[in-house]
N, C-alpha and C positions, 0 to 999 in steps of 0.2 A: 543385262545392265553391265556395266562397265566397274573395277572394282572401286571406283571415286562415288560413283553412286551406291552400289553394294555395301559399302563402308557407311554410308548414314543411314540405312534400312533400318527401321525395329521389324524384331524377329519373334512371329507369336512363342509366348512363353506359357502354358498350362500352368494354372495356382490349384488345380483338383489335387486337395492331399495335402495342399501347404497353411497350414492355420497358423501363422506368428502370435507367440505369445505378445511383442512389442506390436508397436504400430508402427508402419512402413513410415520412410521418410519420402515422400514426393515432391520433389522439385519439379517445378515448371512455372514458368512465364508463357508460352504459348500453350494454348489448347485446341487440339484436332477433333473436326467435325466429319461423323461417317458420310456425309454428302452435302451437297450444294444448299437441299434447300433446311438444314439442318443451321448451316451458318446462318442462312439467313433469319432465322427465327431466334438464334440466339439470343436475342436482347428481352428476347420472352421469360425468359428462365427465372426473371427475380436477382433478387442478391441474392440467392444464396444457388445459383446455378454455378458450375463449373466455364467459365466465360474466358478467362482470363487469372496468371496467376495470381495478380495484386487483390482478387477478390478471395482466394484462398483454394488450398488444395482437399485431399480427402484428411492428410497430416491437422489441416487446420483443423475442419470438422469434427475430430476426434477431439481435439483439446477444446472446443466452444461446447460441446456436448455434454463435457465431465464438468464444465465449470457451469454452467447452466445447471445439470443435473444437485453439483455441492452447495449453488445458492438458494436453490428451488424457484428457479427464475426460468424465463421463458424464453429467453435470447443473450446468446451473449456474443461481445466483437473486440476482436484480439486489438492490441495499438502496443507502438515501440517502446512504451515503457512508463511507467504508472504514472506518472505527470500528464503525459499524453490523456492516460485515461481517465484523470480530473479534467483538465480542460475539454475534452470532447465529449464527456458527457456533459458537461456546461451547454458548450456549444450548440450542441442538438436542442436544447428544447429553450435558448436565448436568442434573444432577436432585440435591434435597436429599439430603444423607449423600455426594456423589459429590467425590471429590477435585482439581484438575487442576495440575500443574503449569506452570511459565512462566519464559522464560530473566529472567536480571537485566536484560537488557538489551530487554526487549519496549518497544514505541512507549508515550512516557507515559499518553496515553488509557486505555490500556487495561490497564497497571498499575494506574492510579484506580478502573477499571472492577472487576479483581479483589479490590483490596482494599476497597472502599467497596459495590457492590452482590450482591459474588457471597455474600459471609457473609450478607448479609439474606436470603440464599436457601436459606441453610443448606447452602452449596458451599463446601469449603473453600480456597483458592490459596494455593502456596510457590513461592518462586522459587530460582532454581537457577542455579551458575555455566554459561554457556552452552557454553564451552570444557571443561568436567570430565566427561568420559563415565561417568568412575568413581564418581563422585560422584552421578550423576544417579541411575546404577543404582542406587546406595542410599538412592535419595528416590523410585522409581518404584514401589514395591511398594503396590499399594490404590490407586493413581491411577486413574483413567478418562480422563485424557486429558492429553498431554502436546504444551506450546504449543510451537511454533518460530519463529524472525525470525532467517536469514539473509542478509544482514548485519544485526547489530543496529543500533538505532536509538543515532543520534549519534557511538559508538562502532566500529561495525562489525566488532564482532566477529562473525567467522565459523563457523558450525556443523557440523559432520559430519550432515547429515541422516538419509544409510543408516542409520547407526551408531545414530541416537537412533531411527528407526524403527523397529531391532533389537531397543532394549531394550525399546520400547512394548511390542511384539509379547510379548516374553517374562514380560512382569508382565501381557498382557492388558487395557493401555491402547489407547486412539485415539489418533491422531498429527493436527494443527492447523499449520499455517504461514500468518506474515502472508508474502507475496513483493514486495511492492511495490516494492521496491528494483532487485529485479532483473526483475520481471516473465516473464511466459511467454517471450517469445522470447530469455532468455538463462537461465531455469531454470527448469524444470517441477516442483516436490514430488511431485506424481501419479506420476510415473515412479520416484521414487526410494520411491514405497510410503506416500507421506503421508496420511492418507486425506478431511481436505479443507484446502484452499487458498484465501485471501484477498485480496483485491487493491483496492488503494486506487484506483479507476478515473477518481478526481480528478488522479492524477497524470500517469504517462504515458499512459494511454489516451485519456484526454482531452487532454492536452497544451496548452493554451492559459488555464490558473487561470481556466478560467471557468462551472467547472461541480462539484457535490456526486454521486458515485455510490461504488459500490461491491460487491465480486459476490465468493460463494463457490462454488466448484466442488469438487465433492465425483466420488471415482472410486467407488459403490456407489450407481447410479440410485434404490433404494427410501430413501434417506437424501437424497439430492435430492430429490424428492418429499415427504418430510417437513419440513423446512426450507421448500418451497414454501406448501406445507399451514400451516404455524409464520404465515409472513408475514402470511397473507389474515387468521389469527385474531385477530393484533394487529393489522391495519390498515395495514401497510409496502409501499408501491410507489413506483416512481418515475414524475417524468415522461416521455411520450415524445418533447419534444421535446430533455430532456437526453441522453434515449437517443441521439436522431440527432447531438447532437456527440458524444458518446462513438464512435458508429460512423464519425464523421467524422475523428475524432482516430484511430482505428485507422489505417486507412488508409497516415499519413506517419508511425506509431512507429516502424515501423525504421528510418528514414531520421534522425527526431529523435534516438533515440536512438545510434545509432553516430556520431555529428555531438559529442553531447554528451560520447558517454563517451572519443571519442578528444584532445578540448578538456581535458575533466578529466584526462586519464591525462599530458597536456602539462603543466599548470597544476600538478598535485599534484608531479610531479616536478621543477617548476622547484622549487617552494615548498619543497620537501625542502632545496634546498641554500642557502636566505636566513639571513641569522641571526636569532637569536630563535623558530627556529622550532624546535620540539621534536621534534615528529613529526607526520607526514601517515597519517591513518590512510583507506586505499583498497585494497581488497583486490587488484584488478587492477597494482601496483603492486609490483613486486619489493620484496623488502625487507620491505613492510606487509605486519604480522599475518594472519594467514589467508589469504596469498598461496596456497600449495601447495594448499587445500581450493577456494579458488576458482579455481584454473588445470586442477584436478581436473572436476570437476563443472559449470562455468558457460561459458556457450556466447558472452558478452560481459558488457557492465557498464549501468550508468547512469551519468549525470553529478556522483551525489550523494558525497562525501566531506568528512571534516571534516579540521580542522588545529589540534595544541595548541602552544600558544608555552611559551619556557620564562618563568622565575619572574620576570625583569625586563622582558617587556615582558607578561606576561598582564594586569597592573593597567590596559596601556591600548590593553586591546583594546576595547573597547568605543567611547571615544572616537574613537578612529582610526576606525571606521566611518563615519562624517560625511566622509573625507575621499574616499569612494567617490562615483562620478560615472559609471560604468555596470550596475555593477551595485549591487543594491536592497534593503534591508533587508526583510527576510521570511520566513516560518517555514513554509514549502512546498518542492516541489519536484517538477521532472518538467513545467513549461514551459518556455515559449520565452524565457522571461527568465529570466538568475542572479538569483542570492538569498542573502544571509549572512546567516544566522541565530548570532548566539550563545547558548549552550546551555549552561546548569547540566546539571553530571553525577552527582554525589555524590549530590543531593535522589534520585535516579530510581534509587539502588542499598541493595541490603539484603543479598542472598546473597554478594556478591561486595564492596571496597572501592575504589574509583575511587581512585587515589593523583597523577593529572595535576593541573593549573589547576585554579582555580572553574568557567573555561569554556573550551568549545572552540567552535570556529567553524567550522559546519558552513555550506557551500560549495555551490549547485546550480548545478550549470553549465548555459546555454541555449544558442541560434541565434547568439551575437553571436561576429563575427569574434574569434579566440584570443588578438591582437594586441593587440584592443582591452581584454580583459578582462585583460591582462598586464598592461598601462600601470596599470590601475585598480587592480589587487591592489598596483600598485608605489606607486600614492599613496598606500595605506594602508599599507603599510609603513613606507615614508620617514615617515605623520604619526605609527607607533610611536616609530619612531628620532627626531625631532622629542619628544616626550613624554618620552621617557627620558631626554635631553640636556638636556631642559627641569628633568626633577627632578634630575639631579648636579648642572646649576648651582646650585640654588634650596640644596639641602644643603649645599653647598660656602660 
């Protein structure tokens, strides 16, 4: 051969002897077949044969494997980023004329998602107070699937999962959960009879904001296989070198997150006793709403909860932000850095009526000493109390 050809050769490489602690990263879009009639049977393999790379590599399989194995689920399918994997687990088991239900309190995305593309599909969504079991039951009858998010988003109201599973079951719906919040190693749906579960793999799995995934694990393998088969038809894969920080970020999640949620379970219950503050809303959290449901059923927390002020200093919450010096203005959560997001709540409710602030200030807590993020939360405080003192004089 010529060295123009010589130069694209692979060259066998003996692995006897080589055991990596990591898992390889494998790139490919093409996949070679030892012979002719090998190709030709390719389409035999299933999803989950090696066919092509938008179907996934051995990189992928490691990480569907370990997520599968943390939910106690039976398939799981990687998608570019947790949104993704609320709507296509929709997707898979929605079809025109099919109804689904969704608490009031689902992640805004994907409220948007419901009401802006699922009607063009001729899918109908309601949403439904997340707390009213009783209620629900009389909005479940004709649904095909009924959504969940324990804790809800901003809010964190808390849901009775069994219980909504129960009703599923008995009107003959599917049961859906984002978990993101809490993640597998502090709440499985699967176990409590969900029948598939979503996870924002940008958050804690990855743990470092420096990367887009997201994965549904479904507990009935021939429904994983479907959603598999769903992906390749549209086109949806990830990369594998995002995969290998997701597998990388696995690794220190329990350690990030009991770090974080015992920083937050400190910080929230400082915050409970400042004034101006109204309520701290964090399930882990004596006192906060959904305390008993989360002491029930959850194995720990994450670092995420929000805080509403009352009426005279909510005007200047926003300003006071600026007066923050460790931690960072941002609409995330689930790294290594805090994060205050302020967050409109009214816009993102219709079955139920938000009656707190315009906003609450949802709170991620990171890696940084407790100490130091006290100090921080106290400069913004004292620049409320500064603001308020600032408008009596100005009235006066």
């Amino acid at each position: 051969m010529r060295d123009e050809t010589l130069s694209l050769q692979s060259v066998p490489v003996s692995t006897e002897g080589y055991d990596s602690l990591t898992v390889p990263v494998h790139r490919a879009s093409t996949i070679l077949y030892p012979d002719a009639d090998s190709f030709a049977r390719r389409l035999g393999r299933g999803a989950d044969g090696y066919v092509y790379g938008l179907y996934g590599t051995p990189t992928h399989r490691h990480l569907e494997g370990r997520i599968t194995a943390m939910q106690r689920g039976a398939r799981t399918v990687l998608l570019p980023s947790g949104q993704a994997a609320n709507v296509f687990a929709m997707l898979a088991v929605l079809k025109t004329g099919d109804r689904v239900l969704l608490p009031d309190t689902c992640y805004g995305p994907t409220r948007d998602f419901a009401q802006t593309d699922l009607p063009a599909l001729g899918i109908s969504a309601a949403f439904y107070d997340p707390t009213d079991l009783a209620a629900l039951d009389e909005q479940a009858p004709g649904a095909r699937l009924i959504w969940a998010e324990s804790p809800g988003s901003l809010t964190l109201e808390m849901q009775d999962i069994a219980a909504i599973v129960a009703i599923a079951r008995r009107h003959g719906a599917l049961t859906g959960c984002d978990n993101t919040w809490a993640s597998p190693l502090n709440f499985r749906p699967l176990e409590h009879g969900v029948d598939l579960v979503a996870e924002a793999l940008s958050k804690h799995f990855g743990g470092h904001s420096d990367l887009l995934m997201g994965s549904v694990t479904v507990a009935d393998p021939d429904l994983g296989l479907r959603i598999k088969a769903q992906m390749g038809r549209y086109g949806i894969g990830v990369s594998p070198d995002d995969v290998a920080l997701v597998m990388r970020g696995v690794e220190t999640m329990a350690v990030r997150m009991a770090r974080a949620s015992a920083t937050a379970l400190r910080l929230a219950g400082w915050l409970a006793t400042q004034p101006h503050v109204a309520q701290v809303l964090y399930p882990p959290l004596p006192g906060s709403p959904g305390h008993d449901i989360w002491a029930r059923d959850f194995h720990g927390a994450s670092g995420l909860f929000s805080v509403a002020f009352d009426d005279l200093a909510a005007p200047h919450v926003l300003p006071a932000l600026d007066a923050l010096r460790v931690i960072s203005i941002g609409a995330s959560f689930g790294g290594t850095r805090s994060l205050a997001a302020p967050s409109a709540v009214a816009p993102l409710r219709s079955a139920t009526r938000w009656t707190g602030p315009e906003f609450v200030l949802r709170l991620s807590v990171g890696m940084e000493a407790p100490e130091d993020l006290q100090d921080d939360l106290t400069r913004f405080l004292t620049a409320i109390e500064t603001c308020i003192a600032a408008g009596k004089i100005k009235k006066s």
